[in-house]
C-alpha positions as CSV (number, residue, x, y, z in Angstrom):
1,X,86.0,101.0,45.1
2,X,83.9,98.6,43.0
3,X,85.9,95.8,43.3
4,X,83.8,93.6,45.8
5,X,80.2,93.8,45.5
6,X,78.1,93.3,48.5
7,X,74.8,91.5,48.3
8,X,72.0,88.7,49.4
9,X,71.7,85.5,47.9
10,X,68.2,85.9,46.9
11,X,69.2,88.2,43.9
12,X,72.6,86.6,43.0
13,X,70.5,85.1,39.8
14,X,68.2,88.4,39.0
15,X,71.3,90.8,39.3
16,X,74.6,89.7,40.1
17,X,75.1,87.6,37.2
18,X,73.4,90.4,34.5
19,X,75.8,92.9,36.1
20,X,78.7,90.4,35.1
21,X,77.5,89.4,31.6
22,X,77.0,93.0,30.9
23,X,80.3,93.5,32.2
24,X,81.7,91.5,30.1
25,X,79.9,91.9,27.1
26,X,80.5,96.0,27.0
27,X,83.7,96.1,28.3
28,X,85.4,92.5,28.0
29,X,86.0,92.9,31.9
30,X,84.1,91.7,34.7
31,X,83.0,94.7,37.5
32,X,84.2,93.2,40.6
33,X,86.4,90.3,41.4
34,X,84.7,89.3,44.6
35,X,81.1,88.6,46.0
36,X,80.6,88.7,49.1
37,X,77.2,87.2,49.8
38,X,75.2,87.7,52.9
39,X,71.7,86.5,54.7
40,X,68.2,88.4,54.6
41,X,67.5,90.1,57.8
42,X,64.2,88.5,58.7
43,X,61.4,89.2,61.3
44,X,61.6,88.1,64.9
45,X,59.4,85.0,63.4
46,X,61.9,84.1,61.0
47,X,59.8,85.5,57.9
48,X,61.1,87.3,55.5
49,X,60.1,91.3,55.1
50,X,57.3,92.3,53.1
51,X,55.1,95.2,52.4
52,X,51.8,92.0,51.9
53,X,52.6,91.0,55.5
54,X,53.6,94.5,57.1
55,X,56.5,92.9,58.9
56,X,59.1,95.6,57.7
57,X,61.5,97.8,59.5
58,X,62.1,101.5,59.3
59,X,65.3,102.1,60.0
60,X,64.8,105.7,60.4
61,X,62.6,104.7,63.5
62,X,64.9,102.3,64.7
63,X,67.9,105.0,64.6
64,X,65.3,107.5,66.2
65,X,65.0,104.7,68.8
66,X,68.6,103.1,69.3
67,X,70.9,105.1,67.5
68,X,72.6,104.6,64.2
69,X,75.7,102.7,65.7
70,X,73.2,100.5,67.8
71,X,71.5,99.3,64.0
72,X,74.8,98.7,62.7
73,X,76.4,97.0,64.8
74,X,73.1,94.4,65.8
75,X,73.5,93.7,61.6
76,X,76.8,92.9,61.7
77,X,77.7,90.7,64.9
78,X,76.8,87.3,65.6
79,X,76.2,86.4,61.6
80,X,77.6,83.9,60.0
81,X,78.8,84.7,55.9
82,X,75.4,83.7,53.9
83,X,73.2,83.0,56.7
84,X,69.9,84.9,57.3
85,X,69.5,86.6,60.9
86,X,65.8,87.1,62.9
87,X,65.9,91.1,63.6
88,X,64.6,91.2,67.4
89,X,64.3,94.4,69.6
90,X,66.5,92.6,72.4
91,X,69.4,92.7,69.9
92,X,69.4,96.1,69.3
93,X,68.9,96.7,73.0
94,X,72.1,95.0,73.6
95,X,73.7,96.9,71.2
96,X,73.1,100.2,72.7
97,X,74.1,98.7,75.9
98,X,77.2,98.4,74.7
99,X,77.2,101.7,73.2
100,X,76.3,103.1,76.7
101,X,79.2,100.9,78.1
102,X,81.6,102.6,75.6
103,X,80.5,106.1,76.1
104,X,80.6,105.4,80.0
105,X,84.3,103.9,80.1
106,X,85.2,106.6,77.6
107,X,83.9,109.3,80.6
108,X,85.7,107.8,83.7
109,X,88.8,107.7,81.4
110,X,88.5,111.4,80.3
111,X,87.4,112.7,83.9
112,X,90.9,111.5,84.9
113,X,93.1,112.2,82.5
114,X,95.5,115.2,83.1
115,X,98.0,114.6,80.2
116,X,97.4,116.0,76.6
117,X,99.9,113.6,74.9
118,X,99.5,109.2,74.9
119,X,102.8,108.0,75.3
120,X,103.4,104.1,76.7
121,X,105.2,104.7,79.9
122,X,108.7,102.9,79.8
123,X,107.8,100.8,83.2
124,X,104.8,98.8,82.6
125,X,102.8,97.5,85.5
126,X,101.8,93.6,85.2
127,X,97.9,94.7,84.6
128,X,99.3,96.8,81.6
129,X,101.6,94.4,79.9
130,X,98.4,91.9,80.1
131,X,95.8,94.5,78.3
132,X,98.6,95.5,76.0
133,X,99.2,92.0,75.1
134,X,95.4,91.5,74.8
135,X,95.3,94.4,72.7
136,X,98.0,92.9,70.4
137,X,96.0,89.7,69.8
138,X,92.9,91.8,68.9
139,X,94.3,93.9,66.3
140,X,95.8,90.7,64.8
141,X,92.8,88.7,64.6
142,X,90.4,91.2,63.8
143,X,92.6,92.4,60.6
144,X,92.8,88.8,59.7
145,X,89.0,88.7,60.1
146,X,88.4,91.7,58.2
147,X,90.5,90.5,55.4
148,X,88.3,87.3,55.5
149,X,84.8,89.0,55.2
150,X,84.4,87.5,58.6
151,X,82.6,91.0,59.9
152,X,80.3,88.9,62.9
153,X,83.7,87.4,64.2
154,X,86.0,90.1,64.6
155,X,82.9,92.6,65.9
156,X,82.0,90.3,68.8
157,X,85.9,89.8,69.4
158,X,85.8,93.6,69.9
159,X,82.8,93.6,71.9
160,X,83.9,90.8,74.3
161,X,87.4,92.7,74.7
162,X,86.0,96.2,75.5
163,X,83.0,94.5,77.7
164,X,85.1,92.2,79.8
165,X,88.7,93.1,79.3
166,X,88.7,96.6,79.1
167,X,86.1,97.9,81.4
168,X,85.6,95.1,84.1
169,X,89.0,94.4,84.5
170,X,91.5,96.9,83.0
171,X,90.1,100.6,84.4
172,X,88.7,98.6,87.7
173,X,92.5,97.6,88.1
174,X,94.0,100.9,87.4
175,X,91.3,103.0,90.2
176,X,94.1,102.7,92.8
177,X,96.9,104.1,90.0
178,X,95.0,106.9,89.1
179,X,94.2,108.3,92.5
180,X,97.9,107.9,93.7
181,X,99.9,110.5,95.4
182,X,102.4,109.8,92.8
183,X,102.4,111.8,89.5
184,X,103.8,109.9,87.7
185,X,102.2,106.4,88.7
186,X,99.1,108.6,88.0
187,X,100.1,109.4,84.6
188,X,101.3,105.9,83.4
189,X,98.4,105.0,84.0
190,X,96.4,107.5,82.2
191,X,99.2,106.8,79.4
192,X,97.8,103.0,79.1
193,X,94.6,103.4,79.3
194,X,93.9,106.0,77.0
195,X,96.2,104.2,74.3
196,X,94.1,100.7,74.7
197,X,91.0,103.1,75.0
198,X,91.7,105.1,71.1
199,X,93.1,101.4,69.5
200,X,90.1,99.8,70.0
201,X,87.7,102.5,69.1
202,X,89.8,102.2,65.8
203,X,89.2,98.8,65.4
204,X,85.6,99.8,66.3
205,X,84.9,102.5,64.1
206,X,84.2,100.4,61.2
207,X,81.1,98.9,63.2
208,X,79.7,102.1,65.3
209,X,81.7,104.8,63.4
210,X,79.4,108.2,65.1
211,X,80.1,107.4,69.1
212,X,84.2,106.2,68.1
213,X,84.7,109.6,66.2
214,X,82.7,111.5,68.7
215,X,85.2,110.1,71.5
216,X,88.0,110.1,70.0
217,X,87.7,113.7,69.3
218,X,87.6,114.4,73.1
219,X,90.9,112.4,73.9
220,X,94.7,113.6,73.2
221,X,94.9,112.2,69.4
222,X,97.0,113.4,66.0
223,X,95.5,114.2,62.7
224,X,91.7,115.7,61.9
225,X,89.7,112.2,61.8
226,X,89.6,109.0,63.3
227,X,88.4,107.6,59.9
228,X,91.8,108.6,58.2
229,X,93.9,107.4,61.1
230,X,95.8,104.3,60.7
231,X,94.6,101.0,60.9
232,X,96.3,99.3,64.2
233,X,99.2,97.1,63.8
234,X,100.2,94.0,65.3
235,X,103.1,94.4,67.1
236,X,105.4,91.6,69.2
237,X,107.0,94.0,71.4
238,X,103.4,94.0,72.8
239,X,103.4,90.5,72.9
240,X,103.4,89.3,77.3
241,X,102.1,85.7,77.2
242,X,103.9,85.3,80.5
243,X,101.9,88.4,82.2
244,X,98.9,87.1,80.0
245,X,99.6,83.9,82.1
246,X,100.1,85.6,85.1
247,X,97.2,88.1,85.0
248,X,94.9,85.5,84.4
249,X,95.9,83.7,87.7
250,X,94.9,86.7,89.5
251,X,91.4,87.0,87.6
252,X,90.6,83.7,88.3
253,X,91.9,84.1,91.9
254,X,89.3,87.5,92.4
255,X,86.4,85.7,90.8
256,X,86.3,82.7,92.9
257,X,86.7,85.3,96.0
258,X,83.9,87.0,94.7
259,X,81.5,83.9,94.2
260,X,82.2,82.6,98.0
261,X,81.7,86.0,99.1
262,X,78.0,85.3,96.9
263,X,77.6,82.3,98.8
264,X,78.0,83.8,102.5
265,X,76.1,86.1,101.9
């Protein structure tokens, strides 16, 4: 557990290299084998935090405020490794947007789910293969940015997949499945979009860990705790770039029917 040490560059002189000459010196090894060095979260000014210019933060009144997950995840997207980041109430507004985005998809899906198990349905509608297949690329690319340190990347790759994706596109698409006379066009359905739906609050959890566990609980799952489930897979049977291809045709077709339907009116 003490293998990479997480810290700002401002004390990388008063304490990261003591704690590796001590290291050394009482135990001939060093305490960690990587640093992972991060900005200072600064005012909305761009000055740093001090008690002399009362420019700090509670974060017990901004969780009061926003919510835990809200703080966490307006730290940890849209940072680059090492740079510092201005601490603005907008961005933690966002964030519990999102959060209120989540916990609203999250309620359609459950007030329309009739199954108790998530199976993939053997026949996949075109709309499915194309989330499935977008789903695929995620968990590839965030794992690969996870493994980097590259936390602001793969947490607005999530965002922008749940935001647009998921909920603009995906459950909008599947309305007419899930009030079909047909049981089990209404269940494939459900099937699909409760899988995509507990994937990506795994790949979530890590950045707003309280609202994935608190949904995931209420969906059709195995085992006790969404933080010991397993980490998704990439997978190429889930791979569609011809549906991907496809689907985006389509998008692209709706979108500019939607903007001259703007226009006229």
């Amino acid at each position: 557990p003490t293998n990479t040490l997480v810290t700002g560059y401002d004390i990388i002189g008063f304490w990261v290299s003591r704690m590796i000459f001590s290291g050394l010196a009482y135990t001939d090894k060093a305490p960690f084998d990587t640093v992972l060095i991060h900005g200072l979260v600064r005012d909305a000014r761009g000055r740093k935090m001090s008690k002399s210019l009362g420019n700090g933060i509670d974060p017990l009144e901004v969780i009061d405020q926003y919510g835990a997950d809200a703080l966490r995840f307006t730290l940890a997207t849209g940072n680059s490794p090492g740079n510092d980041m201005r601490f603005t109430e907008e961005k933690l507004e966002s964030s519990r947007n999102f959060a209120n985005k989540i916990w609203n998809a999250s309620r359609f899906v459950m007030m329309n789910l009739t199954i108790d198990h998530v199976e993939l349905p053997k026949k996949l509608e075109l709309e499915d293969k194309w989330i499935l297949s977008k789903l695929n690329t995620l968990i590839r690319e965030v794992t690969d940015n996870m493994d980097a340190f590259e936390l602001g990347v793969a947490s607005a790759k999530i965002y922008d997949f749940i935001w647009d994706n998921y909920c603009d596109w995906f459950i909008e698409l599947t309305k007419n499945r899930l009030n079909s006379d047909d049981p089990a066009t209404r269940e494939n359905a459900q099937n699909v979009l409760c899988y995509v739906l507990i994937e990506t609050l795994k790949l979530l959890h890590p950045f707003m860990p309280f609202i994935t566990e608190e949904i995931w609980q209420a969906l059709p799952h195995e085992g006790r705790f969404l933080m010991l489930s397993k980490w998704p897979e990439y997978n190429e049977k889930f791979s569609f770039p011809a549906e991907e291809e496809a689907m985006q045709t389509v998008i692209e077709a709706i979108t500019a029917i939607r903007a001259r339907r703007n226009e006229m009116n």
